[in-house]
N, C-alpha and C positions, 0 to 999 in steps of 0.2 A: 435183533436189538440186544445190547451188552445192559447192564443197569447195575449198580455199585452203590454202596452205602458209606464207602470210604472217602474221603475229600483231604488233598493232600496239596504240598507244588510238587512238578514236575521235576524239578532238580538232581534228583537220582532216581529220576525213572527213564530206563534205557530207551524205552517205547516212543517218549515223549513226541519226536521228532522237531523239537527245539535244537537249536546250537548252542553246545555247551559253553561257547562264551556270547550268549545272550546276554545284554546287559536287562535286562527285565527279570531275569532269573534270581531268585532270594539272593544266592548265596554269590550274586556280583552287583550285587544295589550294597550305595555305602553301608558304613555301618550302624549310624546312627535310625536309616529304612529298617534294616533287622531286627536291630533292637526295638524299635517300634514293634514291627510283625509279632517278634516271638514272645512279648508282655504283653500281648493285646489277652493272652486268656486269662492269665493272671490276675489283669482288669477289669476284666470282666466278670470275674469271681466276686472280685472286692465291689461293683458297682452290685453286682446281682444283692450280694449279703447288704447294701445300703436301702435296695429297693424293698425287701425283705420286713425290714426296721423301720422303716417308712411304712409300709400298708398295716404292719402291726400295729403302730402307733397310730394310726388315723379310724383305723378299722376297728380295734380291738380297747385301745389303752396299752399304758405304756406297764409291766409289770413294778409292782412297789415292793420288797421285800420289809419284811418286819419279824426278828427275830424272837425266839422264847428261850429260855432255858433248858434243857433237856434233850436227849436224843427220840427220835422218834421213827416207830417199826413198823413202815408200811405194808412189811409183808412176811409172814411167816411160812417156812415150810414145813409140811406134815410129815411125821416122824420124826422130826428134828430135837434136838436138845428145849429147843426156845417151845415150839407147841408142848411139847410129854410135859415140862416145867409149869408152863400155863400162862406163856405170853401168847397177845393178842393184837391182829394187825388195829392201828390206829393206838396202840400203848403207847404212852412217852416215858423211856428211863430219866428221872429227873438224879440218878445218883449209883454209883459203885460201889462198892465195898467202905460203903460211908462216904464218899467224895463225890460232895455234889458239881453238878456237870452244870459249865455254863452255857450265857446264849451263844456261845461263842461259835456255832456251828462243826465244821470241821473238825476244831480241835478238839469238840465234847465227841465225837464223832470216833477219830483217832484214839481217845481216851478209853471208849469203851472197848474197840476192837482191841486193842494192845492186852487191857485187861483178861479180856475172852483167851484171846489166842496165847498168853503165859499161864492161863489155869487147866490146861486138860484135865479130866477127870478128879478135878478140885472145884469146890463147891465157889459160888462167885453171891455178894447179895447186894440183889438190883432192888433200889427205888423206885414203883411204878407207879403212874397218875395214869386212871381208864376212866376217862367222863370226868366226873367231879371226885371221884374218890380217890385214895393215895392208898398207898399197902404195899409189903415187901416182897420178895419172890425169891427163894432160893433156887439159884439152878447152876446144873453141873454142867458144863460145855464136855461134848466129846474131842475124842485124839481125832485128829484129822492124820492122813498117811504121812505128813511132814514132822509129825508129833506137835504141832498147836492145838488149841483148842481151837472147839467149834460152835455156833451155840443154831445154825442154820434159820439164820431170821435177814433182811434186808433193815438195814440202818440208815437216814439221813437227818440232816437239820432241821430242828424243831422250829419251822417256820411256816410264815400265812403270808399268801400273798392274796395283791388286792389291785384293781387296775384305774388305771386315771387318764382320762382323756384328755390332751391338751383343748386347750380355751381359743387361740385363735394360731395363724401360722408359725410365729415368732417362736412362740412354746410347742408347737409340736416340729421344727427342725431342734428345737434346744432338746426335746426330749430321745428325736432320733439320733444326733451327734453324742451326743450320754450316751447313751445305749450301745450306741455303734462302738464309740471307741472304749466304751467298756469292753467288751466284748472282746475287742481287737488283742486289749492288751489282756485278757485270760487265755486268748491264745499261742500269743505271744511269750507270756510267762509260762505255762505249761508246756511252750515248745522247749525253752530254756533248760527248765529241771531235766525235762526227761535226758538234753544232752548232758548235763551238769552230773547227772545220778544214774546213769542208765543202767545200772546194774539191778537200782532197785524200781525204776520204772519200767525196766522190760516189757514186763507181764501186763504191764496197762495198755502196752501198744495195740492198735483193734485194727482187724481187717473190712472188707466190705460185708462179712456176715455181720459180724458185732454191731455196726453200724444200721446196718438195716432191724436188727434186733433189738438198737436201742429206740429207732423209730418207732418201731410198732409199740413198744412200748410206752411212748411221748404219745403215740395216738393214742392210747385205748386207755389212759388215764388222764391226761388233757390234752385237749384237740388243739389250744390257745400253743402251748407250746413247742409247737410243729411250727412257728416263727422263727423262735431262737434257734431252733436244732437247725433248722435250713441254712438260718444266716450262719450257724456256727459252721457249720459242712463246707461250705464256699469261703469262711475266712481259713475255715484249715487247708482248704484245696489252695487256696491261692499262697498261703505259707509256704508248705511243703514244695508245691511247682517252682514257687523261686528258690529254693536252697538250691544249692551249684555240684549239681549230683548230674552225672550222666544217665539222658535217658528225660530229664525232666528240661525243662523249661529254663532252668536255674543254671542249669547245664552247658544249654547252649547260649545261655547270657553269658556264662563265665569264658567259654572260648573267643567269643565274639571280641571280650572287654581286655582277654591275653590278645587278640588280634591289633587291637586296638593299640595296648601299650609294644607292642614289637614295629609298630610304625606303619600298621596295614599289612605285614607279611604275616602269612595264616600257617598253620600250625602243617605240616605234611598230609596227605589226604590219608593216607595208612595210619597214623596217627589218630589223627581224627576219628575216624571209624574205627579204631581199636578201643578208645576211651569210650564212644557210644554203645559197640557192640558188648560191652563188658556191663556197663551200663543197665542195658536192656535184658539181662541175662541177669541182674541181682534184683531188679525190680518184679522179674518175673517167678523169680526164688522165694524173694519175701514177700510175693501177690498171695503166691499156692503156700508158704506157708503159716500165714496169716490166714490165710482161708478154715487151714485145715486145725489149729490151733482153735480159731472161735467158732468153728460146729462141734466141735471135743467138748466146749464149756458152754455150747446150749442146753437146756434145763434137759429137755426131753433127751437130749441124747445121752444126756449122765444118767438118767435114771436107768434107760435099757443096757449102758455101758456096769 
C-alpha cells in the first residue's frame, strides 16, 4: 500500500493513465471552470479571515482602540542604552528633546525613532510618565554598525484597548464587516507602500520564521489577539496568491485570462512551463532567503552571533 500526503490533478502526471485530451482534465475544462478551480484558495483565505472576525466578535468583542498621547515602551532590553539610562518597560515618552509627542500613534512613534537614530553618542532628553509621576531622563543612544543611534528598547502607540460585545445580530455583522474590511484595507495599503517604496520597505519583508515569531509573541502577551494575527495571515495569503507572479495562483490566473484574450489559444507548452519553472525557482530563493535573513534577527540568535 502506497500512501501520499500530496493531492494534486493529474494533468501533468505521466503515471496518471488519463488521456491527455480528456475533457475532464483542468487544463481542457473551459476557462471560466479554471478560473473558478484555481481561486477557490484564494477564497477560501478570504472566507476563513471572515470566519475568524466573526467568532472574535461573538466570542470575545469586537476590539475598541482609544488613543493617549505619548510613545509607550513595552519592553526594554538589558544592557541596552534605554535600561543603563533608566527606562522601564510600561514607561510612556510623552516628549523629545522638548517636543511633545502626540496621540497620534505611529507618527509620535516615527518621531522618536528618527530622533534616537540621528543622535548616536549624542545625549537625547526624554519626557517620561511611570505610574502617576513625570520626570526627565537623559540618555545617550549608541552607534549601531550603520552609525545610527540606538537606544535598544521596543517602542509602540500609547493606546488601551477595550472590548464590546455586539447587542443583537444586526450589530454584530456591522461590527464583523468594520473589522473585516478594515483589516482588508491595512493590507491592502501596506501591500501598496512596500511596491511603491520597496527600497525602504525591504527590510520589513518577513518570512515564515518572523511570522511565527510574531505569533508566539501575540500569544504570550494577549491570547485575544491571535484573532486578528490569524485573520491577518489569510488576508495576506490570499493578497499575495492573487498577484500574477509565476508559481502562485495569480500566476496562473494571469495565463488563463492571456488565454482568454488571444481567443482560447494557450500560450506554447514550453512556454508555459518556462514561466512557471522560473517561477518556482524565485519563490524558492526568496522562501530560503527569508528564512535565513529572520533567524539572523531572532533575539537569541543575535546575542550568541
Amino acid at each position: 500500500m502506497k500512501s501520499s500526503g500530496f493531492v494534486g490533478f493529474p494533468d501533468n502526471d505521466p503515471n496518471s493513465g488519463i488521456p491527455l485530451d480528456d475533457k475532464n482534465l483542468l487544463k481542457n475544462r473551459p476557462i471560466w471552470d479554471r478560473v473558478v478551480v484555481v481561486s477557490a484558495g484564494i477564497v477560501a483565505n478570504v472566507i476563513f479571515a471572515y470566519a475568524i472576525i466573526f467568532a472574535q466578535v461573538v466570542f470575545v468583542g469586537l476590539p475598541v482602540q482609544e488613543a493617549f498621547p505619548g510613545v509607550l515602551v513595552p519592553d526594554v532590553k538589558s544592557s541596552s542604552a534605554g535600561s543603563r539610562d533608566g527606562l522601564l518597560p510600561g514607561d510612556v515618552i510623552l516628549a523629545v528633546d522638548g517636543s511633545e509627542l502626540s496621540s497620534y500613534g505611529s507618527d509620535s512613534v516615527t518621531k522618536v525613532v528618527d530622533v534616537v537614530k540621528s543622535n548616536p553618542n549624542h545625549s537625547v532628553l526624554l519626557r517620561v510618565q511611570r505610574g502617576k509621576e513625570g520626570f526627565d531622563i537623559m540618555i545617550t543612544p549608541d552607534k549601531s554598525f550603520d552609525g545610527t543611534g540606538r537606544i535598544g528598547v521596543q517602542l509602540s502607540p500609547n493606546v488601551r484597548f477595550s472590548k464590546v460585545k455586539p447587542k443583537n445580530v444586526t450589530e454584530t455583522f456591522s461590527f464583523v464587516g468594520r473589522e473585516f474590511f478594515g483589516l482588508s484595507y491595512n493590507v491592502l495599503d501596506s501591500l501598496k507602500k512596500t511596491f511603491l517604496n520597496f527600497s525602504q520597505t525591504a527590510s520589513q519583508v518577513a518570512g515564515p520564521v518572523a511570522i511565527i515569531a510574531v505569533g508566539a509573541e501575540v500569544a504570550k502577551s494577549n491570547a485575544d489577539g491571535l484573532y486578528q494575527f490569524a485573520a491577518l495571515l489569510n488576508l495576506n495569503l490570499a493578497v499575495i496568491n492573487l498577484l500574477p507572479l509565476p508559481a502562485l495562483d495569480g500566476g496562473t490566473l494571469a495565463l488563463i485570462l492571456l488565454e482568454a484574450v488571444r481567443g482560447g489559444r494557450k500560450l506554447p507548452l514550453e512556454v508555459e512551463q518556462g514561466i512557471m519553472s522560473s517561477g518556482i525557482l524565485l519563490v524558492i530563493f526568496l522562501g530560503l532567503f527569508l528564512i535565513v535573513k529572520d533567524t539572523l534577527n531572532l533575539d537569541f540568535i543575535r546575542e550568541i552571533l
